[in-house]
N, C-alpha and C positions, 0 to 999 in steps of 0.2 A: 405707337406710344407704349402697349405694354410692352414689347419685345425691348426697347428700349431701356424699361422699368425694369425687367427682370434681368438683364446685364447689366445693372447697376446696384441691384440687392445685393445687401452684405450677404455671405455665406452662412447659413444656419449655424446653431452651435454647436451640431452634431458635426460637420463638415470642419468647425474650427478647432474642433475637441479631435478627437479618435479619427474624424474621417480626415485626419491628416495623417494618420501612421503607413505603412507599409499596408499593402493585400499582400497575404502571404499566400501561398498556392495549398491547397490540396496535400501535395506529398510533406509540406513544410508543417502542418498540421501535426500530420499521422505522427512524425519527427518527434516535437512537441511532447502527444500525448505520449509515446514510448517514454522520451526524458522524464516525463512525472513519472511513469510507475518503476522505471529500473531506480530514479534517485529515490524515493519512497521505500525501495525494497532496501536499496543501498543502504539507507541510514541506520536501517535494523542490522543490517551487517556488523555493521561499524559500532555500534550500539554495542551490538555484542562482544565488540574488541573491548572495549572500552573498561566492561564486566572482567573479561577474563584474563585481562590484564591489569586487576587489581586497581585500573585508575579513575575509577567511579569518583573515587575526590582526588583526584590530580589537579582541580582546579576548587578551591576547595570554599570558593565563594562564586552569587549568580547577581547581577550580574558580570561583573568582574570578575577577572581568575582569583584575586587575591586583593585585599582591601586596597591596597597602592596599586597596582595594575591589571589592566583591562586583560593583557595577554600573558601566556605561561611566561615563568623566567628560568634561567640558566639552573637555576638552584632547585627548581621542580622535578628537574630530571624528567624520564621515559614518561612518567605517570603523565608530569602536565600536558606534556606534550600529545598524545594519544587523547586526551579529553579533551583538550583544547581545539586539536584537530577535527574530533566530532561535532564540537561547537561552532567551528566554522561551515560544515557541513549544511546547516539549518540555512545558512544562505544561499547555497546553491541550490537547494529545495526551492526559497521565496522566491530567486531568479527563476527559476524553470515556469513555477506555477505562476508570477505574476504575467511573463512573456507569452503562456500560454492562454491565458485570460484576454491581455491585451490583442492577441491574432484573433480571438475567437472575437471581442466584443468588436474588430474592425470591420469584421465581416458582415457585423448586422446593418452595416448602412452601404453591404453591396447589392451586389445581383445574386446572391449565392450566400444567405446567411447560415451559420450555424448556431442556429438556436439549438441545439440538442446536444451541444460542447459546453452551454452556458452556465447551467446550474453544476455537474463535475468539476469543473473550475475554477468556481466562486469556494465552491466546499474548499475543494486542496487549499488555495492560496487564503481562505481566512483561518483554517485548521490548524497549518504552521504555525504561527506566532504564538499561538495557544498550546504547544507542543513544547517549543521553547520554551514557555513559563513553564509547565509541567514536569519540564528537567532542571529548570532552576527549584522548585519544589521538592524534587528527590535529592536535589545536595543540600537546601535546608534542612533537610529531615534527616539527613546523614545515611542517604541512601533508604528509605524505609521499603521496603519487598513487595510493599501493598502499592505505593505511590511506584514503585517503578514496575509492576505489571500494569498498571494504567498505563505508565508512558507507552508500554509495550502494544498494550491493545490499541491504541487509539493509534499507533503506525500501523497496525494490523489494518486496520480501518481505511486508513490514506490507501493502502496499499490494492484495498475492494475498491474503493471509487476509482482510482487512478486506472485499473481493470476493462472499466465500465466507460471511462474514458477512451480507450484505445482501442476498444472496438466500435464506440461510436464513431470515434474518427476515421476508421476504416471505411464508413459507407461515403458516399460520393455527396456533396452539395445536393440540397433539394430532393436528396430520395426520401421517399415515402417509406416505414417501415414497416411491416408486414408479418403478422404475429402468426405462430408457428399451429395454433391452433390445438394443442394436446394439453388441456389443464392439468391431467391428472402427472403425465410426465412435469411439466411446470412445476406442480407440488413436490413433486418427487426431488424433484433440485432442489427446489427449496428447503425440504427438512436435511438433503444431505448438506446444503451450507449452512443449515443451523447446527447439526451436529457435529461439522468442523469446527463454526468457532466455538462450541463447546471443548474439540480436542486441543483446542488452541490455547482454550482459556487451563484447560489443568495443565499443560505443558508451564505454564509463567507459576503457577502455583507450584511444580516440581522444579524449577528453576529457584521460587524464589527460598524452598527447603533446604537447595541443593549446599556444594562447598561454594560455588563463584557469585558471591555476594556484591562484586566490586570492589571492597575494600575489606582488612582482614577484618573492620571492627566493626564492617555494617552490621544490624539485624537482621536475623531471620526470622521465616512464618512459628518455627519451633513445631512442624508438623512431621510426622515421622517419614521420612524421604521414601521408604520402600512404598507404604501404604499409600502415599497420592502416586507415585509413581505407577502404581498395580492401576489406577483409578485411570490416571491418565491411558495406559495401555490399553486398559477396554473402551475406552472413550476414541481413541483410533480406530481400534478393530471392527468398532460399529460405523466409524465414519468406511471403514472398507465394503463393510458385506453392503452397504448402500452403493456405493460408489461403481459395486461389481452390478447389485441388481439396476444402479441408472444404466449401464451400458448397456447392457442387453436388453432393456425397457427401451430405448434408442435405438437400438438397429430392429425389434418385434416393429414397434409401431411406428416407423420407418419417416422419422424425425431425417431434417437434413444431415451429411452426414456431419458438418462439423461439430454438430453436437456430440455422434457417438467416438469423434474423434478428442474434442476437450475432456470426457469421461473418461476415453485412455490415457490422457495426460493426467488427470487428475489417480489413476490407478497407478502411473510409474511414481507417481510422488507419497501415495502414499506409503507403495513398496519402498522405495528407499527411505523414506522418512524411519517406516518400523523397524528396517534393517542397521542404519545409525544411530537410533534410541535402543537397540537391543545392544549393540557391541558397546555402546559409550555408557552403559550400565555397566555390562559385564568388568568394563576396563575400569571403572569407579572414577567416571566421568573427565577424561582427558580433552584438554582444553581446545582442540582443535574438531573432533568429534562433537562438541559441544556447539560450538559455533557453524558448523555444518548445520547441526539440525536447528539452529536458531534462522539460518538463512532457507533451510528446507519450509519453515512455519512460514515466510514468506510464499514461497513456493507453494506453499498448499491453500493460502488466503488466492492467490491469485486466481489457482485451479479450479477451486469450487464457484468464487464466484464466476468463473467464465464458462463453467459448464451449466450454472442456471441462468446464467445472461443466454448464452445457447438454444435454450428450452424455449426461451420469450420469443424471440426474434431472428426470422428466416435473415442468412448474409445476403448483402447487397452479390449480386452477380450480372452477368449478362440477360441471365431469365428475368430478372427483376430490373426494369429499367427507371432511372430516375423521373419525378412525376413531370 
């Protein structure tokens, strides 16, 4: 009679909800979290086309391009078309992050959940929407320099969780994670990713002094360019003499080594970073040297937080086997 009874129960609602979607595998995962952080880094890219090619109001109303329509027109020219293109963008963001939410929340009603995909996931895919008003916000304001280092930072931002995301999803179903045991190296990461996004935060402040304001008639901070620029410099150079003492603090007290390997990613980045902010000075700031180093500032959010991610948490490997 109950065997009976339980072959006739309606399916749960977890079973009629989510646990009808796809089980996506493991590698389809990893998949996944890579699409969030390169579309994350991507949009800062693009972001910065957007700047330096003058089309910061190419579209020159949010939501709509322009009071009568949603999308650029023929009469907008290069401009619309380049911001509009970036606005289109933000969907391809909410697609990634929502799909990756959805593999992640299917999982919880398998044999192999990813509860440790759940919370990065939920961040990215409610963060977007809120990112999108934030650039409808800096075309109200007619580009303001302070509203759009916000939008800047808060990609910065996407671009650390999405980080953190990807190497979560690197470790296997049901492994148990396993902390590296070196608080003081730990700390040591941790103030070098705070004194990155310090170098990060004066970089939006020398950007937003600088000539590529988005448009000719945006504002500027009215901060004397050289002066935060010197600032911003030594705001690097500290994020380096760190970065050189993590390395070698990593291989002393003989940390696994993808730690003292993230460390030397995090040193190639910042040598090129200083070597692009030194010639795109010299050159009085040409627009493609510019945009390198805007996608470099990606590049270096990435680094730091993956070498204090590093510091926390021994890699999933053969030695370490799933619990």
């Amino acid at each position: 009679m109950t065997t009976t009874q339980n072959r006739s129960a309606p399916p749960s609602s977890r079973a009629r909800g989510f646990g009808r979607l796809p089980l996506v595998s493991e590698p389809t995962l990893r998949k996944l979290a890579y699409a969030s952080l390169i579309t994350q880094a991507g949009i800062i890219v693009t972001g910065g086309a957007v700047r330096l090619t003058d089309s910061g109001l190419g579209c020159p109303e949010w939501p709509r391009c322009t009071d009568e329509s949603w999308t650029a027109t023929q009469e907008m020219g290069i401009h619309g078309v380049v911001e509009f293109g970036n606005r289109l963008l933000t969907f391809v963001l909410g697609f990634v992050a929502l799909a990756m939410l959805l593999a992640v929340v299917r999982t919880l009603s398998s044999g192999r959940p990813r509860r440790d995909l759940l919370v990065p996931s939920i961040f990215l895919l409610c963060v977007i929407p809120a990112q999108a008003v934030i650039g409808g916000i800096t075309v109200w304001t007619g580009l303001n320099p302070w509203v759009v280092m916000f939008h800047f930072l808060v990609s910065a931002v996407l671009v650390g969780v999405a980080t953190v995301l990807v190497r979560r999803a690197q470790r296997p179903a049901l492994y148990v994670p396993e902390r590296i045991g070196i608080p003081w190296l730990e700390r040591l990461a941790l103030i070098t990713l705070g004194a990155t996004a310090v170098a990060v935060y004066m970089g939006t402040i020398v950007t937003a002094s600088g000539p590529h304001a988005g448009d000719p008639d945006a504002p500027r901070t009215g901060f004397d360019l050289g002066l935060v620029t010197g600032f911003h410099a030594h705001a690097a150079a500290i994020v380096l003499g760190l970065a050189i003492g993590l390395y070698a603090a990593a291989r002393v007290a003989g940390a696994p080594g993808r730690t003292a390997r993230a460390a030397a990613v995090l040193l190639a980045v910042l040598f090129a970073q200083g070597l692009i902010g030194a010639v795109q000075y010299r050159l009085e700031l040409p627009e493609l040297l510019v945009g390198l180093h805007l996608a470099g500032a990606a590049a270096m959010v990435f680094a730091a937080v993956d070498v204090w991610y590093s510091t926390r948490w021994r890699p999933a490997n053969a030695s370490h086997s799933p619990a």
